[in-house]
C-alpha positions as YAML, in Angstrom:
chain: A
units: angstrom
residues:
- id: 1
  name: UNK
  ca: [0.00, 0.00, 0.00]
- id: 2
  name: UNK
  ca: [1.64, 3.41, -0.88]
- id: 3
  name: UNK
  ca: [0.90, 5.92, 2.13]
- id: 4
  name: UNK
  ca: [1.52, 8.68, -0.05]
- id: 5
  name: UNK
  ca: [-1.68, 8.46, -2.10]
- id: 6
  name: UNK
  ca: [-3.39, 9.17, 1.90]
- id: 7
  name: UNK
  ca: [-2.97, 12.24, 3.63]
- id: 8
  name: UNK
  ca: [-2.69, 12.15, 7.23]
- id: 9
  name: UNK
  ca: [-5.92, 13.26, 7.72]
- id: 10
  name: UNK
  ca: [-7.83, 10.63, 5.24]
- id: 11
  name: UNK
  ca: [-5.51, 7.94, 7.42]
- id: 12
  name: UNK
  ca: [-6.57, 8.84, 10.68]
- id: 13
  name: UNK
  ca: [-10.56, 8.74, 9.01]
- id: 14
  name: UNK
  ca: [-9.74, 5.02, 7.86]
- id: 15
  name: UNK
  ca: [-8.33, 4.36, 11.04]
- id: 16
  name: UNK
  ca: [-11.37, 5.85, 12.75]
- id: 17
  name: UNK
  ca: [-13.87, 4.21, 10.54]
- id: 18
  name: UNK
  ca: [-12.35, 0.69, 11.38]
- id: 19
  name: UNK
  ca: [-12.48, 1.71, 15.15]
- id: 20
  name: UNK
  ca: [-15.67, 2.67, 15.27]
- id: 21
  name: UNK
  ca: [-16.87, -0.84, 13.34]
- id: 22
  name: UNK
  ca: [-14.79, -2.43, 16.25]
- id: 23
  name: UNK
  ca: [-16.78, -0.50, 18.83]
- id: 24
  name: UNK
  ca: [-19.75, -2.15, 18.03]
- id: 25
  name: UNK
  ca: [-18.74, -5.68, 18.93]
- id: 26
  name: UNK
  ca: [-17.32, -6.80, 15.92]
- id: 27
  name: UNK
  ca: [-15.64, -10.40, 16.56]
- id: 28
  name: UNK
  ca: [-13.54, -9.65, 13.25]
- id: 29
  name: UNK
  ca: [-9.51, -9.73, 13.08]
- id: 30
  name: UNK
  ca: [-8.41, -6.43, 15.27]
- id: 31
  name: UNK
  ca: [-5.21, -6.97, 14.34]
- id: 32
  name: UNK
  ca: [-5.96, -5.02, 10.96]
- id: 33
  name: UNK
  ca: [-6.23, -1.92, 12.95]
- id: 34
  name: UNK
  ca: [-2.70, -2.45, 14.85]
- id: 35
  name: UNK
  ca: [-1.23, -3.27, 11.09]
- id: 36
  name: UNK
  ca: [-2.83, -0.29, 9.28]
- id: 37
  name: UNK
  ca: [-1.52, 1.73, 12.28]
- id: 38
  name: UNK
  ca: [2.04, 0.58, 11.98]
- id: 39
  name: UNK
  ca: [1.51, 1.26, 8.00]
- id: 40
  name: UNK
  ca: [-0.31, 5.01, 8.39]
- id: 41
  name: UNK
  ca: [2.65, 5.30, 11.69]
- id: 42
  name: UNK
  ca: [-0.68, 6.80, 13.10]
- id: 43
  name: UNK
  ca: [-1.37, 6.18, 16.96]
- id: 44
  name: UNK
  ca: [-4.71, 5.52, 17.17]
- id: 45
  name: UNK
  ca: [-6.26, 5.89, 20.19]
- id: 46
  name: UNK
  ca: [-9.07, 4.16, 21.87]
- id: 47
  name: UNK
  ca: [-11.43, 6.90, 22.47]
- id: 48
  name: UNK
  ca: [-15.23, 5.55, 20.95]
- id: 49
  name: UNK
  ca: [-16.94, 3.01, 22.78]
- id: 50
  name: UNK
  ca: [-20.98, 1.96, 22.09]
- id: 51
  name: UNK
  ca: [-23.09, -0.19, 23.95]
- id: 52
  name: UNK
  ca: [-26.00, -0.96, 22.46]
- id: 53
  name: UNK
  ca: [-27.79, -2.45, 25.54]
- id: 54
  name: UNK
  ca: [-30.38, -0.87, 27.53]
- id: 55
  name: UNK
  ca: [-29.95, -0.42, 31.75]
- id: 56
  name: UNK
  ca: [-29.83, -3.91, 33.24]
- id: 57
  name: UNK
  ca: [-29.89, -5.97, 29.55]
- id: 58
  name: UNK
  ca: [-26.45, -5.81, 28.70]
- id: 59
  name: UNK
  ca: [-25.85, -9.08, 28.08]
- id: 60
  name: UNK
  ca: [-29.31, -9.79, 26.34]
- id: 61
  name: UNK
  ca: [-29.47, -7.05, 24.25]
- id: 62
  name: UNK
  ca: [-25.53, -7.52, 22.89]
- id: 63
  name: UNK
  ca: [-26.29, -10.88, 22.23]
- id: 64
  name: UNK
  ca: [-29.43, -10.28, 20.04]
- id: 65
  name: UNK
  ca: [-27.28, -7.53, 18.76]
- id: 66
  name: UNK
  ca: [-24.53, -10.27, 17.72]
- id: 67
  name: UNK
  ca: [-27.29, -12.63, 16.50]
- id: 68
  name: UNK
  ca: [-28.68, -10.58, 14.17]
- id: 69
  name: UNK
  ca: [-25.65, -9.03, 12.35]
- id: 70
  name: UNK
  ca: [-24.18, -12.89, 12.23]
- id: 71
  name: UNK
  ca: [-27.85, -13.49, 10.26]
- id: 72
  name: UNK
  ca: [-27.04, -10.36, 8.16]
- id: 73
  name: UNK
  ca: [-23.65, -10.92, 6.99]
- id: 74
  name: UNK
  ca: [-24.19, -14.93, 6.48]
- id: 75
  name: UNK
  ca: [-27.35, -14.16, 4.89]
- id: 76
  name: UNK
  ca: [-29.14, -16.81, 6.77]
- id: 77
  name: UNK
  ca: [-33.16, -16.60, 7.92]
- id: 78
  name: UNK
  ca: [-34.12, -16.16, 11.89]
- id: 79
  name: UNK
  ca: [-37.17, -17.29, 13.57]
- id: 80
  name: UNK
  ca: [-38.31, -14.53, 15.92]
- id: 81
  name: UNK
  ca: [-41.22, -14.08, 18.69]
- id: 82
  name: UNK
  ca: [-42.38, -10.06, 17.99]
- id: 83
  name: UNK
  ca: [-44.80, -8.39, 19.70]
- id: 84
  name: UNK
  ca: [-45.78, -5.15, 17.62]
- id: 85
  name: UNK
  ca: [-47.19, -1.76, 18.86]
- id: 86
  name: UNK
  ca: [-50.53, -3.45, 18.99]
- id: 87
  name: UNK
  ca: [-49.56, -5.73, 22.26]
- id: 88
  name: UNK
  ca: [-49.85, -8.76, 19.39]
- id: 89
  name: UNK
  ca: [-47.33, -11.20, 19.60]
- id: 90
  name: UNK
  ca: [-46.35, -14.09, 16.87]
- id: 91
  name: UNK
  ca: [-43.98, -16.09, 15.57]
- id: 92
  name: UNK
  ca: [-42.35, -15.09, 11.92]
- id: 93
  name: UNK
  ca: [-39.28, -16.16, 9.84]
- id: 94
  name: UNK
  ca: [-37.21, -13.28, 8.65]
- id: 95
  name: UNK
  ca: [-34.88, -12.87, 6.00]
- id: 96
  name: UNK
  ca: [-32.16, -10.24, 7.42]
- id: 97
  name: UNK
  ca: [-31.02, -7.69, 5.28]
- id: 98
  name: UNK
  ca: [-30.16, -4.76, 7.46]
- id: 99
  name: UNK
  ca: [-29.63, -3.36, 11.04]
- id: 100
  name: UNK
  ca: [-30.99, 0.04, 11.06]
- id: 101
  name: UNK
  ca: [-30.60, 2.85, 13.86]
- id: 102
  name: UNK
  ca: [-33.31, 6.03, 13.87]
- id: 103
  name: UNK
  ca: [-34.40, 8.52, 16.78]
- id: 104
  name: UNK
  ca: [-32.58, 6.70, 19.81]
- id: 105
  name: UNK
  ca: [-33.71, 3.39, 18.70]
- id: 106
  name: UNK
  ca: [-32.42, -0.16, 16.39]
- id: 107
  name: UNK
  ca: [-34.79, -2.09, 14.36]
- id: 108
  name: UNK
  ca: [-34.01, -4.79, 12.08]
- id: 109
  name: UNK
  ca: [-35.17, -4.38, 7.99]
- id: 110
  name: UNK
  ca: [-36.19, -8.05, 7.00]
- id: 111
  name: UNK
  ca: [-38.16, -9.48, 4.28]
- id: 112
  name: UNK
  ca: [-40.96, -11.66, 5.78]
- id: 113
  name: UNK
  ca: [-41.62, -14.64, 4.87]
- id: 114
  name: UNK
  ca: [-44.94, -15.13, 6.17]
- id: 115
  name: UNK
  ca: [-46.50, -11.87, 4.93]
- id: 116
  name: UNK
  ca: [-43.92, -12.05, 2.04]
- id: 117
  name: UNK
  ca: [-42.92, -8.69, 2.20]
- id: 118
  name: UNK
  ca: [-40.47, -6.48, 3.40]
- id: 119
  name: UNK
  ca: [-41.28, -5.55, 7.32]
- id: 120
  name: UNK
  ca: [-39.25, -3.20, 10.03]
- id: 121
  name: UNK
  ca: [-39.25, -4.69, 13.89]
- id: 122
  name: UNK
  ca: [-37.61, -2.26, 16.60]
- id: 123
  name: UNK
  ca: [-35.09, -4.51, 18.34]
- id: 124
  name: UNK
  ca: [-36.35, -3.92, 21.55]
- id: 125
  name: UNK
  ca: [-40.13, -6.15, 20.70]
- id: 126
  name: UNK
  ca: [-37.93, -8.91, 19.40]
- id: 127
  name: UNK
  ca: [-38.26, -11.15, 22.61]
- id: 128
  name: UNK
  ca: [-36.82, -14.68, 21.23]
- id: 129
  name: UNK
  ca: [-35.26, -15.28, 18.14]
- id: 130
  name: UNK
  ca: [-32.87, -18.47, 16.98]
- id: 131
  name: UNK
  ca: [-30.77, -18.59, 14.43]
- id: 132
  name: UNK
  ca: [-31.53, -20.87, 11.06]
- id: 133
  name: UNK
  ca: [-29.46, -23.12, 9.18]
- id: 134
  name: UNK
  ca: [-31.60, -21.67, 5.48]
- id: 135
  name: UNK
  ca: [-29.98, -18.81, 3.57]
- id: 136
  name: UNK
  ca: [-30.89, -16.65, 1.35]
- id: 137
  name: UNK
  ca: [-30.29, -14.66, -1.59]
- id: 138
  name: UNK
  ca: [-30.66, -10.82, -0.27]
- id: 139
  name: UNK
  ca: [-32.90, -8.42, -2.07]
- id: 140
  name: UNK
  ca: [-32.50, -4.32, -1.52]
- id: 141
  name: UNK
  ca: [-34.86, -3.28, 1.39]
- id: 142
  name: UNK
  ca: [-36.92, -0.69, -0.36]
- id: 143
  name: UNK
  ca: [-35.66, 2.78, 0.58]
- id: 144
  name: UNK
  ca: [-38.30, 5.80, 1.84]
- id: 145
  name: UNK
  ca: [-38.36, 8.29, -0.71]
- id: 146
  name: UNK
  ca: [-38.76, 11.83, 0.56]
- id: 147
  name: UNK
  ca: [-41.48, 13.17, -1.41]
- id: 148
  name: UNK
  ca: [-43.08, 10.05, 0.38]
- id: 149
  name: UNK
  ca: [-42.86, 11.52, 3.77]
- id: 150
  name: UNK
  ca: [-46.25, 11.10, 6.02]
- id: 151
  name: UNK
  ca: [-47.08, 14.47, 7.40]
- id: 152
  name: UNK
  ca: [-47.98, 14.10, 11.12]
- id: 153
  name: UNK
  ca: [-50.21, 16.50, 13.63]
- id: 154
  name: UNK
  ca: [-48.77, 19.53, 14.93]
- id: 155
  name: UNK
  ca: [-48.11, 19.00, 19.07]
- id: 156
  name: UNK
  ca: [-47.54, 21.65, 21.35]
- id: 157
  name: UNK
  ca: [-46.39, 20.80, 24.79]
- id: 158
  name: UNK
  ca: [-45.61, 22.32, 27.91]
- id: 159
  name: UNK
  ca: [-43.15, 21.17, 30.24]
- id: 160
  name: UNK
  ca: [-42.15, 22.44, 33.76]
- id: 161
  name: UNK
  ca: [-38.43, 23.43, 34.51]
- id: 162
  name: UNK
  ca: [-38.48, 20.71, 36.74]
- id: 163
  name: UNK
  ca: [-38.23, 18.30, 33.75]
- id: 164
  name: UNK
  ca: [-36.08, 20.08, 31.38]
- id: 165
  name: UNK
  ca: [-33.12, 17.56, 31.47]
- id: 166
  name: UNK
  ca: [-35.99, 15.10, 29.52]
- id: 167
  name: UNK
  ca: [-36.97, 17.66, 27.44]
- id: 168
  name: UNK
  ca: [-33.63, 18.39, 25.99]
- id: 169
  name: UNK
  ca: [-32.37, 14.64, 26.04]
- id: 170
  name: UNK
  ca: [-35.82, 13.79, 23.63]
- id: 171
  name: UNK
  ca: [-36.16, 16.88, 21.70]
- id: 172
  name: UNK
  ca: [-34.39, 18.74, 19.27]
- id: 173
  name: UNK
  ca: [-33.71, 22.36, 20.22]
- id: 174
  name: UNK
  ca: [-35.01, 24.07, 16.82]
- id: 175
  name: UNK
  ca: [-38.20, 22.80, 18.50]
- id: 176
  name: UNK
  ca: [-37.93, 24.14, 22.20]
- id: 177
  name: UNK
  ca: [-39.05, 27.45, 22.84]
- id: 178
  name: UNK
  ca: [-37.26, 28.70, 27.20]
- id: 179
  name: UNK
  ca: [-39.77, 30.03, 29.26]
- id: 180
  name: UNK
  ca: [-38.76, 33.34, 31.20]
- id: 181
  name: UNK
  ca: [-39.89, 31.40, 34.65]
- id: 182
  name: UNK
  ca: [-37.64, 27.81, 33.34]
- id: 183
  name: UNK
  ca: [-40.78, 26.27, 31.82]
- id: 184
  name: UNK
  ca: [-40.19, 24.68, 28.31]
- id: 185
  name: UNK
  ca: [-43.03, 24.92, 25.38]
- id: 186
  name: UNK
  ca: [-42.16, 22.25, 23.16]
- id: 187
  name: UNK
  ca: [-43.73, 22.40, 18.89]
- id: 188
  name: UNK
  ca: [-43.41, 19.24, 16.70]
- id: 189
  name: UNK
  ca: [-44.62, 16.71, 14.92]
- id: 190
  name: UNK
  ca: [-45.72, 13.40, 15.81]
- id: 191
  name: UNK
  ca: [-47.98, 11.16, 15.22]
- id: 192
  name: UNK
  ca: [-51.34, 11.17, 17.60]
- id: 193
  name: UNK
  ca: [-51.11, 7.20, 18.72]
- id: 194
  name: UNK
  ca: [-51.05, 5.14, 22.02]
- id: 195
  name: UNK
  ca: [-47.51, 5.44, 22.06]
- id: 196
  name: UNK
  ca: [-47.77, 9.14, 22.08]
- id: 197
  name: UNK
  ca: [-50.22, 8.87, 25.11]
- id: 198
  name: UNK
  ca: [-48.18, 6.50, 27.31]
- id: 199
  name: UNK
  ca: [-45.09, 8.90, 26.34]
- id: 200
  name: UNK
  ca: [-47.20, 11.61, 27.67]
- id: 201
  name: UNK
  ca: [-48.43, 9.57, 30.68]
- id: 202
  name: UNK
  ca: [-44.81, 9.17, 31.87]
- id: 203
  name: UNK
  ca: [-43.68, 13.02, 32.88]
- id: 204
  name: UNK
  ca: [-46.87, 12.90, 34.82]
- id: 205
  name: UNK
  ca: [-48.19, 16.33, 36.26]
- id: 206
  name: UNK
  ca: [-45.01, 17.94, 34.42]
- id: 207
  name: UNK
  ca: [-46.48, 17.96, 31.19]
- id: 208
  name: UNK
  ca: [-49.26, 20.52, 29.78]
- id: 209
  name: UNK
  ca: [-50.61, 19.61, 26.42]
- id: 210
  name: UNK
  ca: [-51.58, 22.92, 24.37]
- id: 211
  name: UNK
  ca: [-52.28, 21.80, 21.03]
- id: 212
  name: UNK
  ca: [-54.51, 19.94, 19.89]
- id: 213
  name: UNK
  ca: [-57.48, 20.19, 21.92]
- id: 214
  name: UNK
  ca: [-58.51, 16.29, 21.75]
- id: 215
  name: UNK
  ca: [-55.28, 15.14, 22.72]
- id: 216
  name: UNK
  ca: [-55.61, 16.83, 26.19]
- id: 217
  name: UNK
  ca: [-59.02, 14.98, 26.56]
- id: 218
  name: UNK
  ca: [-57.26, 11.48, 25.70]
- id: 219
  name: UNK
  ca: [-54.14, 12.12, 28.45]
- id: 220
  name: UNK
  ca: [-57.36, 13.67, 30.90]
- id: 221
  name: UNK
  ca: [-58.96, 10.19, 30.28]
- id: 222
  name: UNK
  ca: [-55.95, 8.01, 30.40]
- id: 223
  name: UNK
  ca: [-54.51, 9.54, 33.75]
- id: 224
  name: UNK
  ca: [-58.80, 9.26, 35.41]
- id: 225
  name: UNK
  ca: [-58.14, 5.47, 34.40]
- id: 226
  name: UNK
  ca: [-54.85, 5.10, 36.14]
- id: 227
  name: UNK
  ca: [-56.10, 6.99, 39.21]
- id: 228
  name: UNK
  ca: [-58.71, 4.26, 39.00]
- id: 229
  name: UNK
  ca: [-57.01, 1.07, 39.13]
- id: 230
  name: UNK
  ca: [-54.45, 2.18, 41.59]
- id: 231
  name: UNK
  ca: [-56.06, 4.57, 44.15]
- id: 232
  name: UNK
  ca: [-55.44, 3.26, 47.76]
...
Protein backbone atom coordinates (compact mmCIF):
# COMPACT_ATOMS: atom_id res chain seq x y z
CA UNK A 1 0.00 0.00 0.00
CA UNK A 2 1.64 3.41 -0.88
CA UNK A 3 0.90 5.92 2.13
CA UNK A 4 1.52 8.68 -0.05
CA UNK A 5 -1.68 8.46 -2.10
CA UNK A 6 -3.39 9.17 1.90
CA UNK A 7 -2.97 12.24 3.63
CA UNK A 8 -2.69 12.15 7.23
CA UNK A 9 -5.92 13.26 7.72
CA UNK A 10 -7.83 10.63 5.24
CA UNK A 11 -5.51 7.94 7.42
CA UNK A 12 -6.57 8.84 10.68
CA UNK A 13 -10.56 8.74 9.01
CA UNK A 14 -9.74 5.02 7.86
CA UNK A 15 -8.33 4.36 11.04
CA UNK A 16 -11.37 5.85 12.75
CA UNK A 17 -13.87 4.21 10.54
CA UNK A 18 -12.35 0.69 11.38
CA UNK A 19 -12.48 1.71 15.15
CA UNK A 20 -15.67 2.67 15.27
CA UNK A 21 -16.87 -0.84 13.34
CA UNK A 22 -14.79 -2.43 16.25
CA UNK A 23 -16.78 -0.50 18.83
CA UNK A 24 -19.75 -2.15 18.03
CA UNK A 25 -18.74 -5.68 18.93
CA UNK A 26 -17.32 -6.80 15.92
CA UNK A 27 -15.64 -10.40 16.56
CA UNK A 28 -13.54 -9.65 13.25
CA UNK A 29 -9.51 -9.73 13.08
CA UNK A 30 -8.41 -6.43 15.27
CA UNK A 31 -5.21 -6.97 14.34
CA UNK A 32 -5.96 -5.02 10.96
CA UNK A 33 -6.23 -1.92 12.95
CA UNK A 34 -2.70 -2.45 14.85
CA UNK A 35 -1.23 -3.27 11.09
CA UNK A 36 -2.83 -0.29 9.28
CA UNK A 37 -1.52 1.73 12.28
CA UNK A 38 2.04 0.58 11.98
CA UNK A 39 1.51 1.26 8.00
CA UNK A 40 -0.31 5.01 8.39
CA UNK A 41 2.65 5.30 11.69
CA UNK A 42 -0.68 6.80 13.10
CA UNK A 43 -1.37 6.18 16.96
CA UNK A 44 -4.71 5.52 17.17
CA UNK A 45 -6.26 5.89 20.19
CA UNK A 46 -9.07 4.16 21.87
CA UNK A 47 -11.43 6.90 22.47
CA UNK A 48 -15.23 5.55 20.95
CA UNK A 49 -16.94 3.01 22.78
CA UNK A 50 -20.98 1.96 22.09
CA UNK A 51 -23.09 -0.19 23.95
CA UNK A 52 -26.00 -0.96 22.46
CA UNK A 53 -27.79 -2.45 25.54
CA UNK A 54 -30.38 -0.87 27.53
CA UNK A 55 -29.95 -0.42 31.75
CA UNK A 56 -29.83 -3.91 33.24
CA UNK A 57 -29.89 -5.97 29.55
CA UNK A 58 -26.45 -5.81 28.70
CA UNK A 59 -25.85 -9.08 28.08
CA UNK A 60 -29.31 -9.79 26.34
CA UNK A 61 -29.47 -7.05 24.25
CA UNK A 62 -25.53 -7.52 22.89
CA UNK A 63 -26.29 -10.88 22.23
CA UNK A 64 -29.43 -10.28 20.04
CA UNK A 65 -27.28 -7.53 18.76
CA UNK A 66 -24.53 -10.27 17.72
CA UNK A 67 -27.29 -12.63 16.50
CA UNK A 68 -28.68 -10.58 14.17
CA UNK A 69 -25.65 -9.03 12.35
CA UNK A 70 -24.18 -12.89 12.23
CA UNK A 71 -27.85 -13.49 10.26
CA UNK A 72 -27.04 -10.36 8.16
CA UNK A 73 -23.65 -10.92 6.99
CA UNK A 74 -24.19 -14.93 6.48
CA UNK A 75 -27.35 -14.16 4.89
CA UNK A 76 -29.14 -16.81 6.77
CA UNK A 77 -33.16 -16.60 7.92
CA UNK A 78 -34.12 -16.16 11.89
CA UNK A 79 -37.17 -17.29 13.57
CA UNK A 80 -38.31 -14.53 15.92
CA UNK A 81 -41.22 -14.08 18.69
CA UNK A 82 -42.38 -10.06 17.99
CA UNK A 83 -44.80 -8.39 19.70
CA UNK A 84 -45.78 -5.15 17.62
CA UNK A 85 -47.19 -1.76 18.86
CA UNK A 86 -50.53 -3.45 18.99
CA UNK A 87 -49.56 -5.73 22.26
CA UNK A 88 -49.85 -8.76 19.39
CA UNK A 89 -47.33 -11.20 19.60
CA UNK A 90 -46.35 -14.09 16.87
CA UNK A 91 -43.98 -16.09 15.57
CA UNK A 92 -42.35 -15.09 11.92
CA UNK A 93 -39.28 -16.16 9.84
CA UNK A 94 -37.21 -13.28 8.65
CA UNK A 95 -34.88 -12.87 6.00
CA UNK A 96 -32.16 -10.24 7.42
CA UNK A 97 -31.02 -7.69 5.28
CA UNK A 98 -30.16 -4.76 7.46
CA UNK A 99 -29.63 -3.36 11.04
CA UNK A 100 -30.99 0.04 11.06
CA UNK A 101 -30.60 2.85 13.86
CA UNK A 102 -33.31 6.03 13.87
CA UNK A 103 -34.40 8.52 16.78
CA UNK A 104 -32.58 6.70 19.81
CA UNK A 105 -33.71 3.39 18.70
CA UNK A 106 -32.42 -0.16 16.39
CA UNK A 107 -34.79 -2.09 14.36
CA UNK A 108 -34.01 -4.79 12.08
CA UNK A 109 -35.17 -4.38 7.99
CA UNK A 110 -36.19 -8.05 7.00
CA UNK A 111 -38.16 -9.48 4.28
CA UNK A 112 -40.96 -11.66 5.78
CA UNK A 113 -41.62 -14.64 4.87
CA UNK A 114 -44.94 -15.13 6.17
CA UNK A 115 -46.50 -11.87 4.93
CA UNK A 116 -43.92 -12.05 2.04
CA UNK A 117 -42.92 -8.69 2.20
CA UNK A 118 -40.47 -6.48 3.40
CA UNK A 119 -41.28 -5.55 7.32
CA UNK A 120 -39.25 -3.20 10.03
CA UNK A 121 -39.25 -4.69 13.89
CA UNK A 122 -37.61 -2.26 16.60
CA UNK A 123 -35.09 -4.51 18.34
CA UNK A 124 -36.35 -3.92 21.55
CA UNK A 125 -40.13 -6.15 20.70
CA UNK A 126 -37.93 -8.91 19.40
CA UNK A 127 -38.26 -11.15 22.61
CA UNK A 128 -36.82 -14.68 21.23
CA UNK A 129 -35.26 -15.28 18.14
CA UNK A 130 -32.87 -18.47 16.98
CA UNK A 131 -30.77 -18.59 14.43
CA UNK A 132 -31.53 -20.87 11.06
CA UNK A 133 -29.46 -23.12 9.18
CA UNK A 134 -31.60 -21.67 5.48
CA UNK A 135 -29.98 -18.81 3.57
CA UNK A 136 -30.89 -16.65 1.35
CA UNK A 137 -30.29 -14.66 -1.59
CA UNK A 138 -30.66 -10.82 -0.27
CA UNK A 139 -32.90 -8.42 -2.07
CA UNK A 140 -32.50 -4.32 -1.52
CA UNK A 141 -34.86 -3.28 1.39
CA UNK A 142 -36.92 -0.69 -0.36
CA UNK A 143 -35.66 2.78 0.58
CA UNK A 144 -38.30 5.80 1.84
CA UNK A 145 -38.36 8.29 -0.71
CA UNK A 146 -38.76 11.83 0.56
CA UNK A 147 -41.48 13.17 -1.41
CA UNK A 148 -43.08 10.05 0.38
CA UNK A 149 -42.86 11.52 3.77
CA UNK A 150 -46.25 11.10 6.02
CA UNK A 151 -47.08 14.47 7.40
CA UNK A 152 -47.98 14.10 11.12
CA UNK A 153 -50.21 16.50 13.63
CA UNK A 154 -48.77 19.53 14.93
CA UNK A 155 -48.11 19.00 19.07
CA UNK A 156 -47.54 21.65 21.35
CA UNK A 157 -46.39 20.80 24.79
CA UNK A 158 -45.61 22.32 27.91
CA UNK A 159 -43.15 21.17 30.24
CA UNK A 160 -42.15 22.44 33.76
CA UNK A 161 -38.43 23.43 34.51
CA UNK A 162 -38.48 20.71 36.74
CA UNK A 163 -38.23 18.30 33.75
CA UNK A 164 -36.08 20.08 31.38
CA UNK A 165 -33.12 17.56 31.47
CA UNK A 166 -35.99 15.10 29.52
CA UNK A 167 -36.97 17.66 27.44
CA UNK A 168 -33.63 18.39 25.99
CA UNK A 169 -32.37 14.64 26.04
CA UNK A 170 -35.82 13.79 23.63
CA UNK A 171 -36.16 16.88 21.70
CA UNK A 172 -34.39 18.74 19.27
CA UNK A 173 -33.71 22.36 20.22
CA UNK A 174 -35.01 24.07 16.82
CA UNK A 175 -38.20 22.80 18.50
CA UNK A 176 -37.93 24.14 22.20
CA UNK A 177 -39.05 27.45 22.84
CA UNK A 178 -37.26 28.70 27.20
CA UNK A 179 -39.77 30.03 29.26
CA UNK A 180 -38.76 33.34 31.20
CA UNK A 181 -39.89 31.40 34.65
CA UNK A 182 -37.64 27.81 33.34
CA UNK A 183 -40.78 26.27 31.82
CA UNK A 184 -40.19 24.68 28.31
CA UNK A 185 -43.03 24.92 25.38
CA UNK A 186 -42.16 22.25 23.16
CA UNK A 187 -43.73 22.40 18.89
CA UNK A 188 -43.41 19.24 16.70
CA UNK A 189 -44.62 16.71 14.92
CA UNK A 190 -45.72 13.40 15.81
CA UNK A 191 -47.98 11.16 15.22
CA UNK A 192 -51.34 11.17 17.60
CA UNK A 193 -51.11 7.20 18.72
CA UNK A 194 -51.05 5.14 22.02
CA UNK A 195 -47.51 5.44 22.06
CA UNK A 196 -47.77 9.14 22.08
CA UNK A 197 -50.22 8.87 25.11
CA UNK A 198 -48.18 6.50 27.31
CA UNK A 199 -45.09 8.90 26.34
CA UNK A 200 -47.20 11.61 27.67
CA UNK A 201 -48.43 9.57 30.68
CA UNK A 202 -44.81 9.17 31.87
CA UNK A 203 -43.68 13.02 32.88
CA UNK A 204 -46.87 12.90 34.82
CA UNK A 205 -48.19 16.33 36.26
CA UNK A 206 -45.01 17.94 34.42
CA UNK A 207 -46.48 17.96 31.19
CA UNK A 208 -49.26 20.52 29.78
CA UNK A 209 -50.61 19.61 26.42
CA UNK A 210 -51.58 22.92 24.37
CA UNK A 211 -52.28 21.80 21.03
CA UNK A 212 -54.51 19.94 19.89
CA UNK A 213 -57.48 20.19 21.92
CA UNK A 214 -58.51 16.29 21.75
CA UNK A 215 -55.28 15.14 22.72
CA UNK A 216 -55.61 16.83 26.19
CA UNK A 217 -59.02 14.98 26.56
CA UNK A 218 -57.26 11.48 25.70
CA UNK A 219 -54.14 12.12 28.45
CA UNK A 220 -57.36 13.67 30.90
CA UNK A 221 -58.96 10.19 30.28
CA UNK A 222 -55.95 8.01 30.40
CA UNK A 223 -54.51 9.54 33.75
CA UNK A 224 -58.80 9.26 35.41
CA UNK A 225 -58.14 5.47 34.40
CA UNK A 226 -54.85 5.10 36.14
CA UNK A 227 -56.10 6.99 39.21
CA UNK A 228 -58.71 4.26 39.00
CA UNK A 229 -57.01 1.07 39.13
CA UNK A 230 -54.45 2.18 41.59
CA UNK A 231 -56.06 4.57 44.15
CA UNK A 232 -55.44 3.26 47.76
Amino acid sequence: MDRAILSENEKQEVLTAIQSIFATGYTGEKELLTKLSAIFNVNTRNWLEVDFSRWGKRIYDNSKFEILKTAVIQCREVKIVYENSNSRRSTRIVQPLKISYKSKEWYLKAFCMEKQDFRTFKLNRILELELLEDTFVPRPYPEEKNNLQQIYPKIVLSFSKAIAYRVYDEFDESEIKYQKNGDLIVCTEIPVDTWLTGYLLSFGAQVEVIEPKYLKGILAEQAQEIYKKNKP
